[in-house]
N, C-alpha and C positions, 0 to 999 in steps of 0.2 A: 386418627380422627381428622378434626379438621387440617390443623396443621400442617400433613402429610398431604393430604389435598390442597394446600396453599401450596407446599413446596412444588411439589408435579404443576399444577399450574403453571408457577413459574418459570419452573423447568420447560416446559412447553411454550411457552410468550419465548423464552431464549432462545429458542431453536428455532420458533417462527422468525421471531427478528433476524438471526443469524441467516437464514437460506433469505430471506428480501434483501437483505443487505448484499449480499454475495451475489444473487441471482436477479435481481430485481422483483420488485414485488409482482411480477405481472404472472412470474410459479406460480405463486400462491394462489391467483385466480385461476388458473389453468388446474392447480389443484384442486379448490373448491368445486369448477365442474365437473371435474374428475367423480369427486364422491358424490356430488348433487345427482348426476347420471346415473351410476352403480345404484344409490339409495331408492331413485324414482325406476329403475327399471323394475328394481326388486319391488317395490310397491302396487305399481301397475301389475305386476305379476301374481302377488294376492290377491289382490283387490279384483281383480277380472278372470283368471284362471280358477281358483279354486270355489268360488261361492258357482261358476257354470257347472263345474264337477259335483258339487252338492247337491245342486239343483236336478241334473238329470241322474243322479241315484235317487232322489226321492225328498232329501230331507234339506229342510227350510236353512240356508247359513245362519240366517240369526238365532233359531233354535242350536246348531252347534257352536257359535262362537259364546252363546252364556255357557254353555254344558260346558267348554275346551278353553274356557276362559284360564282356569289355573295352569293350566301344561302349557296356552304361547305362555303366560308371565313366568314359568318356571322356562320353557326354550330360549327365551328372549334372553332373562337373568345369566343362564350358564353357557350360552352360546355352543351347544354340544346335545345334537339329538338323542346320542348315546344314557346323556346322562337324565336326561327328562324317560327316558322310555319306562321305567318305573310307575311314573304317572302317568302317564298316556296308560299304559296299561290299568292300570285302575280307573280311572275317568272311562276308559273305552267300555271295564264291564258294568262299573257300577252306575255310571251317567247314563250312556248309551245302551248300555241293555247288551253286549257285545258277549257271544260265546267266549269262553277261555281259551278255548280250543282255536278259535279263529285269531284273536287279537293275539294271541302268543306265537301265532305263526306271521301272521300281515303286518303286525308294528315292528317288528326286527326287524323284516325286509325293508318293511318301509322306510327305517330311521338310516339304513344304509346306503335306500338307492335314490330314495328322497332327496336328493342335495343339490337343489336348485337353485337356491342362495351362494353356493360356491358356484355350481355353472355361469351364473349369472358375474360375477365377480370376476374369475377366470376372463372370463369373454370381453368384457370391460376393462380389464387390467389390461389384457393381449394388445388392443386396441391402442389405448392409451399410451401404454409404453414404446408402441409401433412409433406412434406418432410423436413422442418427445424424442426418438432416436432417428429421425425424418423417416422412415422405411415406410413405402408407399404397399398397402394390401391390397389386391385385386380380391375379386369373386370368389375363386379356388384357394384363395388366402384366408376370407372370410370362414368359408364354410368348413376348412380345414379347422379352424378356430371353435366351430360351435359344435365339429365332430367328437373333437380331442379333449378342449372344455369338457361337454359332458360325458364322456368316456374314466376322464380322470375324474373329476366329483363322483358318477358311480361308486368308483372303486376305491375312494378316501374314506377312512375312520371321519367318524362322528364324534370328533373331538375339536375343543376352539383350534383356530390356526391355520389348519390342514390348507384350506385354500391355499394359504402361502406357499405350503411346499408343493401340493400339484398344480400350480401358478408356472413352475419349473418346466412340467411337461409339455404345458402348452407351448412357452416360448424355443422349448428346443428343437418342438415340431416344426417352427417356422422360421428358428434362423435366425430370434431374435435375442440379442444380448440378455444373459441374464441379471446383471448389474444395475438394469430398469428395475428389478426389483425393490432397490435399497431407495 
């Protein structure tokens, strides 16, 4: 309960203190852009990608984010499309009117190759950790990055984490230490 949530906090103030101290605190804003970037890329990429996608299939975003409103708080919650596709599947036929037929075949696919919040992460880690190891990316370094990113999310399980390990592929595509990971 709470308690257990004070301790981790703590534990966390520890480890923050610990890396400024050691590092100077200038990491930790180097970090904070780190996630503020990953967070707003992925944002901008909701907020502008998929409500254009609704739009030219026909149907209003605001009418699907009330109908799809439980499956993001249940995706958000378990961090694992895998494990929401349950509900998506029910939402999809009893909200949306969605054959069985169709939604049993599109929401698997979907919750597999759908994983654009890991591409997006991938591509921003690759980045990032380029540049805390000085390793300067040209063009063909980039676009290797946004190849291979979304090659390896395709083919990740839908399960929390995954990013981390196909985070691996990307940097061995290009040479770069995997140690950036930690």
């Amino acid at each position: 309960g709470g308690g257990l949530k004070l301790v981790v906090g703590g534990a966390l103030l520890g480890l923050i203190a610990a890396v400024g101290a050691q590092f100077d605190y200038g990491v930790l804003v180097t970090l904070l852009k780190y996630v503020a970037i990953a967070i707003g890329v992925m944002a901008v990429f909701t907020v502008t990608f998929y409500p254009v996608v609704l739009r030219i299939s026909g149907m209003s975003p605001w009418f699907f984010l009330k109908k799809y409103y439980e499956v993001f708080v249940f995706a958000f919650s378990t961090s694992s499309s895998n494990a929401t596709l349950p509900v998506n599947l029910q939402v999809s036929e009893e909200e949306l009117g969605v054959s069985n037929q169709v939604a049993a075949f599109v929401l698997p696919l979907g919750a597999t190759v759908n994983m654009n919040g890991t591409a997006i992460y991938q591509g921003v880690s690759a980045v990032f950790i380029a540049q805390v190891f000085g390793i300067t990316l040209g063009l063909p370094d980039l676009l290797t990055i946004v190849l291979t990113a979304t090659l390896a999310s395709i083919g990740a399980a839908g399960v929390p984490g995954i990013g981390m390990v196909t985070l691996t592929i990307v940097l061995t595509q290009l040479g770069i230490p995997l140690e950036g990971i930690a």
